[in-house]
C-alpha positions in Angstrom: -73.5 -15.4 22.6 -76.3 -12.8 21.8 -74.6 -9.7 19.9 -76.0 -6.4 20.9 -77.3 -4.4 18.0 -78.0 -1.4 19.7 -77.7 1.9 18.0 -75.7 4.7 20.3 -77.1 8.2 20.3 -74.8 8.9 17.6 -76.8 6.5 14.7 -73.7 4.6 14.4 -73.4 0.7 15.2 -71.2 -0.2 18.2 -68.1 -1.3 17.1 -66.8 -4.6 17.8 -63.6 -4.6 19.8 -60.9 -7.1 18.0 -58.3 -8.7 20.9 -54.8 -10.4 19.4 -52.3 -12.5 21.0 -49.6 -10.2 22.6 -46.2 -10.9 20.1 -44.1 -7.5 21.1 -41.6 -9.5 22.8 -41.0 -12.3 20.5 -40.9 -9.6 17.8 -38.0 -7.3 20.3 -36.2 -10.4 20.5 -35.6 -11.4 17.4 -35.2 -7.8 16.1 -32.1 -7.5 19.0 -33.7 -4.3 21.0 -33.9 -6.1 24.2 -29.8 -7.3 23.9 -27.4 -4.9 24.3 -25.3 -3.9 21.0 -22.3 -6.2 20.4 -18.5 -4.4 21.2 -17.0 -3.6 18.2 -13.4 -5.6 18.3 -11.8 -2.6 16.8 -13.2 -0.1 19.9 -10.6 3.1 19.8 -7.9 3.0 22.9 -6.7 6.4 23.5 -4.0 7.2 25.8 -2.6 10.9 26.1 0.9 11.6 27.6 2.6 14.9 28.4 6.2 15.5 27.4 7.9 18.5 29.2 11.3 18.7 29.3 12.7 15.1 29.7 10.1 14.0 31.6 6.9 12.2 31.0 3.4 12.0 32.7 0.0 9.3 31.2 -2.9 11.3 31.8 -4.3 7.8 33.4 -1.5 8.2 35.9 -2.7 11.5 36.9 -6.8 10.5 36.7 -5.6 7.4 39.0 -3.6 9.9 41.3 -6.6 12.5 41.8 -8.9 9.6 42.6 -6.5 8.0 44.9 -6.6 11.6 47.0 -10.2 11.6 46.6 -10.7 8.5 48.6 -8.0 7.3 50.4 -6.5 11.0 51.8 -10.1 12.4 52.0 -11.8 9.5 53.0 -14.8 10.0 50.4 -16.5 7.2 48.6 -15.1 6.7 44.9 -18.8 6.9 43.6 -19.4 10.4 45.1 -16.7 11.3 42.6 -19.4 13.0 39.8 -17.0 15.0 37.7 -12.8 15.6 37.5 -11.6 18.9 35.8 -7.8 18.7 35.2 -5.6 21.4 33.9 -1.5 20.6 33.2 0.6 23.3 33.9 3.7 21.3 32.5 5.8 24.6 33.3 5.1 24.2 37.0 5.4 20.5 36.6 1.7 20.7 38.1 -1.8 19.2 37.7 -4.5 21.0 38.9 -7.9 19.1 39.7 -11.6 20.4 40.8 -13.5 17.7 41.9 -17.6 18.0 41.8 -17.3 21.5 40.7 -16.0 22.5 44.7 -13.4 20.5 46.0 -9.7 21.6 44.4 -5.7 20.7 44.5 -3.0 20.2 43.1 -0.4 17.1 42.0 3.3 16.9 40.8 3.5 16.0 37.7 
């Protein structure tokens, strides 16, 4: 092959274009960034409950009971559930919900 030894308007000698074998995936794969991070076996469960006079409430129990409104008495799709704001009013033995920052109600606790 016949190199070209042309000088550019600038004086300067082209430069020579250097190509190497394409090794970012290998490398990624080895270094773990393509796999997701391993669970930790000591993940932190949390559970809250509310205690109000005798009585006691899981704050799961109450998540499960605003979503089980949510689709089965509204008829809505459990993925067009973005956001749940709950307030305990333990003195009204009531939970309060907004759902998606418009839809609203109320459970017994």
């Amino acid at each position: 092959m016949k190199k070209n030894n042309r000088i550019s308007h600038t004086g300067q000698a082209p430069r020579s274009i250097v190509t190497t074998k394409d090794t970012t995936k290998a490398i990624e794969t080895r270094a773990g960034v393509l796999q997701d991070p391993p669970k930790s076996a000591a993940e932190l469960k949390t559970e809250v409950y509310l205690q109000y006079l005798g009585t006691e409430c899981s704050t799961d129990d109450i998540i499960a009971k605003v979503k089980n409104i949510w689709t089965k008495d509204m008829g809505k799709k459990a993925e067009d559930m973005k956001n749940i704001r709950i307030y305990l009013k333990p003195e009204e033995m009531t939970a309060y919900y907004v759902i998606n920052e418009e839809t609203t109600g109320k459970i017994a606790l």
